[in-house]
C-alpha positions as CSV (number, residue, x, y, z in Angstrom):
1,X,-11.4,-15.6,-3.0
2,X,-9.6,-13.6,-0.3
3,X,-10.4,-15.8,3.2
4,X,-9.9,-12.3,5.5
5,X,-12.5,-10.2,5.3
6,X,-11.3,-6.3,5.0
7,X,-11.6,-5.6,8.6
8,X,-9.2,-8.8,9.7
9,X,-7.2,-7.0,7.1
10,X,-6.7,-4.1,8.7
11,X,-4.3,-4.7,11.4
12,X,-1.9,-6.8,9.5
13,X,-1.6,-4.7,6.6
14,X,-1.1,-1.5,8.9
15,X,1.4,-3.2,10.8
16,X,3.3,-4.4,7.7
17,X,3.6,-0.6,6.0
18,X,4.1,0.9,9.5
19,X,7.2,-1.6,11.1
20,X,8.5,-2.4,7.2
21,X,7.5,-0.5,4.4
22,X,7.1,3.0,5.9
23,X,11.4,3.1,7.2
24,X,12.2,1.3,3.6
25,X,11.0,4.2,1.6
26,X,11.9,6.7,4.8
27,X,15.6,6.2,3.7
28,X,14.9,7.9,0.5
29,X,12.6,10.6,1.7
30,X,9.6,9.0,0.8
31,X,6.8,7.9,2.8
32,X,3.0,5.7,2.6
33,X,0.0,5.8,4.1
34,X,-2.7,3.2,4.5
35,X,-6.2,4.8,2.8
36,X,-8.2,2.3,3.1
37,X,-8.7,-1.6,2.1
38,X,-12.3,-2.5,0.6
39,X,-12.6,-5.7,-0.8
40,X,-9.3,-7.1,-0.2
41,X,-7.8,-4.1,-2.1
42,X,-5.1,-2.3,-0.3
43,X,-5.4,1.7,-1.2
44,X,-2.1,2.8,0.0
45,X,-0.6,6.4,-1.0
46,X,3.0,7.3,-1.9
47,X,4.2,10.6,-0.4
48,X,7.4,12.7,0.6
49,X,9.7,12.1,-1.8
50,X,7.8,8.8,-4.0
51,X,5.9,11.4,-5.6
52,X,6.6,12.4,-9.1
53,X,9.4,9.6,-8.5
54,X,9.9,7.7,-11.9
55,X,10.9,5.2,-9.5
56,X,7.5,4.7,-7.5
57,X,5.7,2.4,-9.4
58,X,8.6,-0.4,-8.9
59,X,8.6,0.6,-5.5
60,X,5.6,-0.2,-5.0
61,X,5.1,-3.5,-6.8
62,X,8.9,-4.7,-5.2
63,X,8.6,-3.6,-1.7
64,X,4.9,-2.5,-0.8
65,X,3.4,-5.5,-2.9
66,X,6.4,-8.3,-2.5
67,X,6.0,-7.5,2.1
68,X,2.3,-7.6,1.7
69,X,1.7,-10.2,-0.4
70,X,4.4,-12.6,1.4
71,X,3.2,-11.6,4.9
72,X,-0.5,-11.4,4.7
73,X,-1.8,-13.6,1.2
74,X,-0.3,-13.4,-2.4
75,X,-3.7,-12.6,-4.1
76,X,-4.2,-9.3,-2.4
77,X,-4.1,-6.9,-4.5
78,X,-2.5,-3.2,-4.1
79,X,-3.2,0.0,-5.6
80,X,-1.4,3.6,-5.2
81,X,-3.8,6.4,-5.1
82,X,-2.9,9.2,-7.0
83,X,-2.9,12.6,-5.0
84,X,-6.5,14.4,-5.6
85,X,-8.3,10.7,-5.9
86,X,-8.4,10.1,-2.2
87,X,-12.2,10.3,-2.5
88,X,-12.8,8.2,-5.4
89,X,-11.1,5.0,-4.6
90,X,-14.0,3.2,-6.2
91,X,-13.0,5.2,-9.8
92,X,-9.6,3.3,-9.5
């Protein structure tokens, strides 16, 4: 059981993609953005460059999941939205 609640999450986890993640995958022309975090899921989005990347799917288990997880609590749990699905995060 997650011991933040998804608003205490919110901060943290938007710092995290903003100060780290965010100029990791900037380097490569690829960029995130934060969706929305509902019961200590993180829906976070790949753009720029990370989409259609074959790449994208270790990219976001080894640097969106690993800063996450180490920074904020290793049980949260991450998902990448695919582009069109924005409004049916609960279908994921």
């Amino acid at each position: 059981m997650m011991p933040f609640s998804d608003e205490d999450l919110q901060l943290p986890v938007s710092t995290i993609i903003k100060n780290k993640v965010a100029p990791m995958l900037a380097q490569d022309g690829g960029a995130i953005s934060l969706l929305a975090i509902k019961n200590a899921k993180v829906y976070v989005q790949l753009q720029g460059a990370c989409v259609g990347c074959g790449s994208s799917g270790t990219t976001l288990k080894y640097v969106v999941e690993k800063e996450l997880k180490s920074a904020i609590h290793p049980d949260l749990e991450i998902i990448n939205v695919p582009h069109g699905m924005e409004n049916s995060l609960e279908e994921l």
